[in-house]
Backbone as JSON Lines, residues from 0, in Angstrom:
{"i":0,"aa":"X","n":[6.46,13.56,-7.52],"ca":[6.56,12.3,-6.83],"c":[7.73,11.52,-7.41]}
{"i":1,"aa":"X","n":[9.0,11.45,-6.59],"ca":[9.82,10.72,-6.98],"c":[9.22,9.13,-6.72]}
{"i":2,"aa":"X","n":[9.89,8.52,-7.96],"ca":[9.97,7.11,-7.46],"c":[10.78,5.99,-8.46]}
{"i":3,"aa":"X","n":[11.1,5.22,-8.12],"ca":[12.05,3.97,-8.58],"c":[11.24,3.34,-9.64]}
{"i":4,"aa":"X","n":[11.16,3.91,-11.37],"ca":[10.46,3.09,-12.0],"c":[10.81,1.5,-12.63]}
{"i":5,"aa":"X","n":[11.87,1.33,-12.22],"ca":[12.41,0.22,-12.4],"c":[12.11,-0.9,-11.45]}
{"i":6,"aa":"X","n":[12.04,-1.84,-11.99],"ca":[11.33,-2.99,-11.17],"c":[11.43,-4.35,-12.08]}
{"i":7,"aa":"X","n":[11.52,-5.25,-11.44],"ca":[11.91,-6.75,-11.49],"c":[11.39,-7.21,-13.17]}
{"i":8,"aa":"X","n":[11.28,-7.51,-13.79],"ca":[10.23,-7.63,-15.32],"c":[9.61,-9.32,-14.93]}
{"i":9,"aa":"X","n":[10.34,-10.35,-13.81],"ca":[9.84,-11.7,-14.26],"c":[8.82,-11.34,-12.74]}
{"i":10,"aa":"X","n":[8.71,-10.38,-12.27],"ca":[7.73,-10.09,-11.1],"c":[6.47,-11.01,-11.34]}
{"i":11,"aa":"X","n":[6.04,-11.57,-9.93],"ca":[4.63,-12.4,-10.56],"c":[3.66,-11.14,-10.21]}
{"i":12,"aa":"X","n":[4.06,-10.27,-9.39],"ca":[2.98,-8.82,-9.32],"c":[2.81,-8.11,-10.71]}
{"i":13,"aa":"X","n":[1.16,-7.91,-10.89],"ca":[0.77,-6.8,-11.82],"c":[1.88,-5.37,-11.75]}
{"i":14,"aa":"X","n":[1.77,-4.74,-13.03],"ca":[2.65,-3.72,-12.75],"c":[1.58,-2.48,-12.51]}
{"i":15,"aa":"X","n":[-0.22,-2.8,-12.74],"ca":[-0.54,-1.75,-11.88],"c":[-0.67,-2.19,-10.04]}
{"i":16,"aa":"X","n":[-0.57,-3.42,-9.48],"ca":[-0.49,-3.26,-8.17],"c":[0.93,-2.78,-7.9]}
{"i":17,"aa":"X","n":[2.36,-3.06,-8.06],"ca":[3.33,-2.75,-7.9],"c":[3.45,-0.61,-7.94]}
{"i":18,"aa":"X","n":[2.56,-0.51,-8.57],"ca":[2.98,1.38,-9.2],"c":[1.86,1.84,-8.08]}
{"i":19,"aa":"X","n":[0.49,1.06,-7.88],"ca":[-0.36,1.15,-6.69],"c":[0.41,1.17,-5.51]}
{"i":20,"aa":"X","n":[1.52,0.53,-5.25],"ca":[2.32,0.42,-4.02],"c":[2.85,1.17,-3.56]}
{"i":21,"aa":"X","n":[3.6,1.92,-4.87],"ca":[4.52,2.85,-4.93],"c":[3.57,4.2,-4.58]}
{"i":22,"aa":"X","n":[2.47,4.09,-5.22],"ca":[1.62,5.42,-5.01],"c":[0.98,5.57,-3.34]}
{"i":23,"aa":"X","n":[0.83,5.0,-2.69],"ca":[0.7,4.27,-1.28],"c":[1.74,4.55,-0.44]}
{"i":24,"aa":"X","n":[2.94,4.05,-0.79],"ca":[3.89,4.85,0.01],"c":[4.0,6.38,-0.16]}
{"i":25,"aa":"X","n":[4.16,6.91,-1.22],"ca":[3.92,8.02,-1.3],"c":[3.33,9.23,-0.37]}
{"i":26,"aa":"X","n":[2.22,8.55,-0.76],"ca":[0.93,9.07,0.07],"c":[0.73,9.16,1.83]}
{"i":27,"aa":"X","n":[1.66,7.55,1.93],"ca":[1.75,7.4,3.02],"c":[2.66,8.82,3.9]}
{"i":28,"aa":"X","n":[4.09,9.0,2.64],"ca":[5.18,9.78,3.65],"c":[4.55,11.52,3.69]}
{"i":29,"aa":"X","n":[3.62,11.33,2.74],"ca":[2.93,12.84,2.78],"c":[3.21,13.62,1.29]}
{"i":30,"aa":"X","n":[3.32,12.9,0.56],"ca":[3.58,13.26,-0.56],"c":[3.19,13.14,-1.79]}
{"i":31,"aa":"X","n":[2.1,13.19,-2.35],"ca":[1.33,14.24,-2.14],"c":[0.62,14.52,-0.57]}
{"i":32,"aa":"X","n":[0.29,15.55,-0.27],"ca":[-0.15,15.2,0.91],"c":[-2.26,15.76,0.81]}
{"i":33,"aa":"X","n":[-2.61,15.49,1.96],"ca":[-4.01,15.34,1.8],"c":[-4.44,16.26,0.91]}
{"i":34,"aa":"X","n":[-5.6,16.37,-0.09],"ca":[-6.03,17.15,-0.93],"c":[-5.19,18.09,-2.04]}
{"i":35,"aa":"X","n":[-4.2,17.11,-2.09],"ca":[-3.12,17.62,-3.3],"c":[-3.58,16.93,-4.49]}
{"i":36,"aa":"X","n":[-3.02,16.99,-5.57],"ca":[-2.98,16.61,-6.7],"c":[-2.26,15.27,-6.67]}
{"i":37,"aa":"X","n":[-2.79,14.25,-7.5],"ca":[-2.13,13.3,-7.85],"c":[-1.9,13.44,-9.43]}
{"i":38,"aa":"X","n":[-0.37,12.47,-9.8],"ca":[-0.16,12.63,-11.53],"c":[-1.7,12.21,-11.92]}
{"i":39,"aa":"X","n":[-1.79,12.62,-12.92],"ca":[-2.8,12.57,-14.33],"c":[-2.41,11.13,-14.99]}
{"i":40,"aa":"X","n":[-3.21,10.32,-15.38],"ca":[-3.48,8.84,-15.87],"c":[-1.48,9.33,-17.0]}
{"i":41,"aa":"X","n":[-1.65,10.35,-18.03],"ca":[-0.46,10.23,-18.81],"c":[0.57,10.51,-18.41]}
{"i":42,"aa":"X","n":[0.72,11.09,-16.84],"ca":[1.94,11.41,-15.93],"c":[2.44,9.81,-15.54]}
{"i":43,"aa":"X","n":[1.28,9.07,-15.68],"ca":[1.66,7.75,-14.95],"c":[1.83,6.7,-15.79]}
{"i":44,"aa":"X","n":[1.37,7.5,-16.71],"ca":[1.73,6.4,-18.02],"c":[3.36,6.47,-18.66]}
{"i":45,"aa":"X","n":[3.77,7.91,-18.76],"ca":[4.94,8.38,-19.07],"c":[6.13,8.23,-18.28]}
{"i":46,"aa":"X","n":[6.13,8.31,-16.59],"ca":[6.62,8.01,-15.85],"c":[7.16,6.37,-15.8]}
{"i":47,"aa":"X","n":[6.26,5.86,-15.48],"ca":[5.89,4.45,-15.34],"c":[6.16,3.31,-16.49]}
{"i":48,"aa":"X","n":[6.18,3.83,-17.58],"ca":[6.44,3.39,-19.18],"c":[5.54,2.35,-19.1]}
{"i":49,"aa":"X","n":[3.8,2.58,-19.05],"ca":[2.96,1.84,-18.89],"c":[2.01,2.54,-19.66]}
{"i":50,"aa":"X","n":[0.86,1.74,-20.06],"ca":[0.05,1.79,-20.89],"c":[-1.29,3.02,-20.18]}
{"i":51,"aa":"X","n":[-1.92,3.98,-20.49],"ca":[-2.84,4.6,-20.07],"c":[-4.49,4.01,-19.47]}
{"i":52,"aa":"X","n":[-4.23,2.55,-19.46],"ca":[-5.56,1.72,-19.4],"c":[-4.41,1.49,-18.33]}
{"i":53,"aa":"X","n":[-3.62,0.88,-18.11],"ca":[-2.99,0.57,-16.94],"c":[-2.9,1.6,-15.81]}
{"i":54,"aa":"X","n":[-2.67,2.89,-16.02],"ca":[-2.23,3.82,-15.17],"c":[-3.68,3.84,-14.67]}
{"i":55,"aa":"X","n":[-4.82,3.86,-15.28],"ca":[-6.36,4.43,-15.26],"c":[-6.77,3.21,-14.01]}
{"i":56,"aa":"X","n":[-6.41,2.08,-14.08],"ca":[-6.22,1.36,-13.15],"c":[-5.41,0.91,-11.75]}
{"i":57,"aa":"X","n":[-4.37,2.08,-12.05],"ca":[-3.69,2.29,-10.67],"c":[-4.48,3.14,-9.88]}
{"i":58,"aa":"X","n":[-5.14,4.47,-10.34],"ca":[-5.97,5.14,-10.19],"c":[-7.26,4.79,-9.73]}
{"i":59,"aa":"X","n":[-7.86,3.85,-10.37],"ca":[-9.09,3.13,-9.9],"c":[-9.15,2.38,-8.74]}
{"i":60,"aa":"X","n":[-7.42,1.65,-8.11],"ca":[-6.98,0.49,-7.42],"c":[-7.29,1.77,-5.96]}
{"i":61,"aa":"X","n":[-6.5,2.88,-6.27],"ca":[-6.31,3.74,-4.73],"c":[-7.91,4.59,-5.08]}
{"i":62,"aa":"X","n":[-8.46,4.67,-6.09],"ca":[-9.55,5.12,-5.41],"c":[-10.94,4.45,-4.61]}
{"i":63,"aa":"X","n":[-10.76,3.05,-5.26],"ca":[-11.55,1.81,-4.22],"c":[-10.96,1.98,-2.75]}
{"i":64,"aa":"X","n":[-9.58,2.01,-3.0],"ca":[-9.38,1.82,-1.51],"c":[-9.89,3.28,-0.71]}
{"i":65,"aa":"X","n":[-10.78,4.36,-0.96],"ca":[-10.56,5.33,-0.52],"c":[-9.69,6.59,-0.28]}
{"i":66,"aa":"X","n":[-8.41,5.98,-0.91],"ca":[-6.94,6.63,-0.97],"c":[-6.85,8.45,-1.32]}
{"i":67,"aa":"X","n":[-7.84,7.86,-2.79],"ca":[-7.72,9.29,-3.48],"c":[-9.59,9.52,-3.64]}
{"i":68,"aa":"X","n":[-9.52,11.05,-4.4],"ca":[-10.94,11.14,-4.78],"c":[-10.87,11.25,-6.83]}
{"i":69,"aa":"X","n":[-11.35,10.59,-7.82],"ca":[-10.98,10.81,-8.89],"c":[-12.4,11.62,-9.3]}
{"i":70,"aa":"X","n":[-12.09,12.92,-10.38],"ca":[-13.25,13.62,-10.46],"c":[-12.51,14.16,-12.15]}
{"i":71,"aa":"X","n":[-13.78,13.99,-13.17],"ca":[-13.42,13.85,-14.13],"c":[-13.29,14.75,-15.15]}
{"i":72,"aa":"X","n":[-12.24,15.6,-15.49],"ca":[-11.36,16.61,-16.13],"c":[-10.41,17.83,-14.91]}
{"i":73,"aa":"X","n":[-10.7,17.32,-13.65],"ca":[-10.27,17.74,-12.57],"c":[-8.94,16.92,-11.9]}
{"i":74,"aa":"X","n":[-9.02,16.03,-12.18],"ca":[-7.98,15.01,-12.27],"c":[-8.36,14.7,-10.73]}
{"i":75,"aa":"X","n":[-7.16,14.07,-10.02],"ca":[-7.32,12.91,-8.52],"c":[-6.86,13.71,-7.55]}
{"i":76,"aa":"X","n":[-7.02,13.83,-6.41],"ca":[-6.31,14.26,-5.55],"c":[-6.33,13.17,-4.03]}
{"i":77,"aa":"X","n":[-5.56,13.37,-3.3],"ca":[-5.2,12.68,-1.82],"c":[-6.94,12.62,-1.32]}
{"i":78,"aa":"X","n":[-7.28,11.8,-0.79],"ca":[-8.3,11.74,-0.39],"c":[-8.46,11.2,1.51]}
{"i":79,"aa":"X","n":[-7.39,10.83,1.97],"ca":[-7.05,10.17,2.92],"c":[-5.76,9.77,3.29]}
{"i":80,"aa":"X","n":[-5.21,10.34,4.47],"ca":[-3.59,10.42,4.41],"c":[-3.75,8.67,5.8]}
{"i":81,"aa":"X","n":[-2.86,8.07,4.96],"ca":[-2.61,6.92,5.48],"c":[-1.83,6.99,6.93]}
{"i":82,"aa":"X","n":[-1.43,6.19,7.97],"ca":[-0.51,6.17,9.14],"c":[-0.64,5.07,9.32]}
{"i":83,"aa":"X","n":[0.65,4.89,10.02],"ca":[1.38,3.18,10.15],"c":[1.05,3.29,11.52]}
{"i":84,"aa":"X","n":[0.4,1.53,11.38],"ca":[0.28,1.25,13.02],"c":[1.5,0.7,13.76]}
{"i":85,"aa":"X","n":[1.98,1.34,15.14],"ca":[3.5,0.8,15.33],"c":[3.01,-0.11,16.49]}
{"i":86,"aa":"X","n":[3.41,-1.25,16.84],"ca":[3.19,-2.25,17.19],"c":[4.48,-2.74,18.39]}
{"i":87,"aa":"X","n":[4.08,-2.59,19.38],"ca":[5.62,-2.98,20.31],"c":[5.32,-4.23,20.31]}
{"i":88,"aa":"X","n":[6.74,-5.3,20.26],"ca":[6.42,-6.34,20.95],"c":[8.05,-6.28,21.39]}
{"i":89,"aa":"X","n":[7.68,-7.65,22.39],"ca":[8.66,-8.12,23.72],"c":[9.76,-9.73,22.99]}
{"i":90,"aa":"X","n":[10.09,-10.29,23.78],"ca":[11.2,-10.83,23.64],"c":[9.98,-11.74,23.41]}
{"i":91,"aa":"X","n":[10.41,-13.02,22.38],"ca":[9.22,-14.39,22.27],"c":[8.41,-13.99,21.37]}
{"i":92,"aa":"X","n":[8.14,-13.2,20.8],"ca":[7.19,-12.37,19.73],"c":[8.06,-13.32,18.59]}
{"i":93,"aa":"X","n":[6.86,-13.92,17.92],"ca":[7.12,-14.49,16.72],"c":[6.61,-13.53,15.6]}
{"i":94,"aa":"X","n":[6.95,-13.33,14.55],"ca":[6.63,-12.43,13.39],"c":[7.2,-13.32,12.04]}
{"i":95,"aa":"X","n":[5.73,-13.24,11.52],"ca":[6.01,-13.71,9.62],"c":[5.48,-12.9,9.3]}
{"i":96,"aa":"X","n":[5.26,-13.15,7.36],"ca":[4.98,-12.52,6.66],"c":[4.5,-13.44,5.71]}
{"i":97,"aa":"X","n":[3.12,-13.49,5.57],"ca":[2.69,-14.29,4.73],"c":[1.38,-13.53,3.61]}
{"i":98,"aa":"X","n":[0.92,-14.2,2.82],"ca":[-0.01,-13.74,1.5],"c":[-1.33,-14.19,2.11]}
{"i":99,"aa":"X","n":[-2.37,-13.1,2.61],"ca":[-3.66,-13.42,2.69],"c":[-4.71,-14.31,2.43]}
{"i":100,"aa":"X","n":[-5.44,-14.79,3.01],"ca":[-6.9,-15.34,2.36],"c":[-7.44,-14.02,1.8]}
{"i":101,"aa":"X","n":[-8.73,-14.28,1.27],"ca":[-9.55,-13.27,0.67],"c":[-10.45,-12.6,2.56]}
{"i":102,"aa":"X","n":[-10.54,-13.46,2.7],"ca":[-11.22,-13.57,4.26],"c":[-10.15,-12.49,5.24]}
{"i":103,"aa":"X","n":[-9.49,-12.94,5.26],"ca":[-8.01,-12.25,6.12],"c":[-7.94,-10.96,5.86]}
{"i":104,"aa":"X","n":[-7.95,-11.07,4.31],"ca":[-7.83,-9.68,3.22],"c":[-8.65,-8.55,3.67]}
{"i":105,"aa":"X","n":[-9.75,-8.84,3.72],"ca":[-10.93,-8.2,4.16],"c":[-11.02,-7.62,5.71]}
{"i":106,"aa":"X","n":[-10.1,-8.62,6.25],"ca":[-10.79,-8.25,8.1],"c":[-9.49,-7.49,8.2]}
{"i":107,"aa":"X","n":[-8.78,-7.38,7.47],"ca":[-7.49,-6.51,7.9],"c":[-7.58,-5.12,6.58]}
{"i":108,"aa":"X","n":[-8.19,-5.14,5.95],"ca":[-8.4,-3.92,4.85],"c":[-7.24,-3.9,4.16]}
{"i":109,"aa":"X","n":[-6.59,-5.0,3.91],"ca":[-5.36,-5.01,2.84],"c":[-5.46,-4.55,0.94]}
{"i":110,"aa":"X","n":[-5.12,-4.0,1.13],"ca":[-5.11,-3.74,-0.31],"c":[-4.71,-5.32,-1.7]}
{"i":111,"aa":"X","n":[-4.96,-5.1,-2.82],"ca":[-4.58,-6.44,-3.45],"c":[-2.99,-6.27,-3.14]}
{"i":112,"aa":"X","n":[-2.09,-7.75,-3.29],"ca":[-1.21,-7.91,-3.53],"c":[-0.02,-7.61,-2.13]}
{"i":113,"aa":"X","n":[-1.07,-6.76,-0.95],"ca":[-0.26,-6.94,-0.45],"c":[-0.2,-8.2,0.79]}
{"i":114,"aa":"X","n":[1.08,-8.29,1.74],"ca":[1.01,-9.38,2.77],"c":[0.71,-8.89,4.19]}
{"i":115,"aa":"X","n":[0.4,-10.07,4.61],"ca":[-0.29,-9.84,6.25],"c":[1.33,-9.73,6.61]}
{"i":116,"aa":"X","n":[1.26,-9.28,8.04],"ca":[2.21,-9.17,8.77],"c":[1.8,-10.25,9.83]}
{"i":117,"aa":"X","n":[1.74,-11.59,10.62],"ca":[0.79,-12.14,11.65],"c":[2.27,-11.9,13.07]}
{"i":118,"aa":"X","n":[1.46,-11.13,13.7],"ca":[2.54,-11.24,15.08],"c":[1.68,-12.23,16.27]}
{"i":119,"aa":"X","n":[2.39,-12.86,17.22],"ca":[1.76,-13.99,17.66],"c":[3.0,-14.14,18.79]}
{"i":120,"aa":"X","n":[2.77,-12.89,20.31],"ca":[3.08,-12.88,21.39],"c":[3.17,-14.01,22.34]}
{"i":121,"aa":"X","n":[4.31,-14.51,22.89],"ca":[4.22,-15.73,24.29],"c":[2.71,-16.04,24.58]}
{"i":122,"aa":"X","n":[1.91,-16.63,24.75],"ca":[1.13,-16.91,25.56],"c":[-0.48,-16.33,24.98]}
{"i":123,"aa":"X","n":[-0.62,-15.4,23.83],"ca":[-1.26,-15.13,22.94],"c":[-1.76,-15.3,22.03]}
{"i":124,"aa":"X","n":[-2.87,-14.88,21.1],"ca":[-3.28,-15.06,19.92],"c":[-3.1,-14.58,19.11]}
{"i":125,"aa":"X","n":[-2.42,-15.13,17.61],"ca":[-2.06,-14.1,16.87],"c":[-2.49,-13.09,15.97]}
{"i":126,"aa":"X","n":[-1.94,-11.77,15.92],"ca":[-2.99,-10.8,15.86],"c":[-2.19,-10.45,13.8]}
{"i":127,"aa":"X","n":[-3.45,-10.2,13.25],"ca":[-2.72,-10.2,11.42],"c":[-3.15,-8.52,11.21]}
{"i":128,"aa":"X","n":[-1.87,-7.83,10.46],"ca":[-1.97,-6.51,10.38],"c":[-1.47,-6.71,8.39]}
{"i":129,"aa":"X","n":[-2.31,-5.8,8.0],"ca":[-1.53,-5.48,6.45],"c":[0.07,-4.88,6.67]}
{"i":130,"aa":"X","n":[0.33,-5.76,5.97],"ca":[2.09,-5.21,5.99],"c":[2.36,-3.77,5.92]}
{"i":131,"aa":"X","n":[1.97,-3.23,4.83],"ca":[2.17,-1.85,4.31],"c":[1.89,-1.02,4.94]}
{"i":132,"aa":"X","n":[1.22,-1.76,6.31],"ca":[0.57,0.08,7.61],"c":[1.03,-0.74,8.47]}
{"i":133,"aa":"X","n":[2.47,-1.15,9.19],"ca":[2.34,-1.71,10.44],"c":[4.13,-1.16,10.42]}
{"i":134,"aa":"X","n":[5.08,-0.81,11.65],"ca":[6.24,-0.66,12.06],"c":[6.04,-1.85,13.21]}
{"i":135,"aa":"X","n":[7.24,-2.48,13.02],"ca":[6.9,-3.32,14.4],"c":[8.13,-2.66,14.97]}
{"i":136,"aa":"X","n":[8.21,-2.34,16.69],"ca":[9.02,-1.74,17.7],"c":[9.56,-2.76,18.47]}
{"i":137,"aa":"X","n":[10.97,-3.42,18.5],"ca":[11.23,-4.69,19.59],"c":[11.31,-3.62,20.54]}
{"i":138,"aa":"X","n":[10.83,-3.98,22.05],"ca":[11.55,-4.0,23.13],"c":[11.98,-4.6,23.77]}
{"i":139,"aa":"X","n":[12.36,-4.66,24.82],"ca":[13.15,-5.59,26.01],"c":[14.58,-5.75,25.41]}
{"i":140,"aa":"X","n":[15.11,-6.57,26.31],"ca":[16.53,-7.05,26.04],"c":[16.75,-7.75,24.55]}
C-alpha cells in the first residue's frame, strides 16, 4: 500500500483519523482489495512513524466502521470494498462542504473526521452525502 506519509504536523486532525483516511482510500481504489491482507499494527506503525497504540487504533477506527475484519494473530483483512456514490447534478446545483453534526454523522454513516458534502438542487431539498463516498458529475451547459 503506497501512500503519502507526510502530512501537515499543525493538522487539527488526529494522526490516527488522517492514516484511517488514507487506509479508506486505499481500500476504496481496491487496494488491498476484498479479503486481502491489511499491514499488521507494526507495518503501520513503521510506515506511518506512529506509535503501535496508535496504529491499533487506526485498525480499530476501520474495523467499527465494518471496513476490515481484525482476528487475532491472523492479522486484518478487507472486509467490505467501499464505492463512491456519483451524483449528477444540473446547472443551479449549489454544493458545500461542511463538518457534520453527530446527528448528520450518523444518518449519512460518515466516518469520524470526515465532511458532509450537502448538494441542494433549484427548487429542492438539500440532500447531505459523506464526502469520502460521493463524485459529483456536472451536467448541462
Amino acid at each position: 500500500m503506497d501512500g503519502d506519509s507526510a502530512r501537515d504536523g499543525d493538522s487539527a486532525i488526529p494522526p490516527y483519523a488522517w492514516i484511517s483516511w488514507q487506509l479508506r482510500d486505499a481500500i476504496r481504489s481496491g487496494a488491498p482489495g476484498l479479503g486481502e491482507a491489511m499491514p499488521s499494527e507494526s507495518e503501520l506503525a513503521h510506515h506511518y512513524g506512529i506509535s503501535r497504540m496508535t496504529a491499533g487504533k487506526v485498525l480499530g477506527q476501520l474495523a467499527a466502521e465494518g471496513l476490515i475484519r481484525r482476528r487475532r494473530g491472523a492479522g486484518s483483512v478487507v472486509a467490505q470494498q467501499i464505492t463512491w456514490d456519483r451524483i449528477a447534478v444540473g446547472p443551479g446545483t449549489v454544493i458545500s462542504v461542511r463538518l457534520p453534526t453527530a446527528m448528520e454523522r450518523a444518518a449519512v454513516s460518515a466516518a469520524a473526521f470526515v465532511p458532509l458534502m450537502c448538494i441542494t438542487p433549484p427548487g429542492a431539498d438539500q440532500q447531505l452525502y459523506a464526502a469520502d463516498s460521493v463524485i459529483v458529475e456536472v451536467t448541462g451547459p
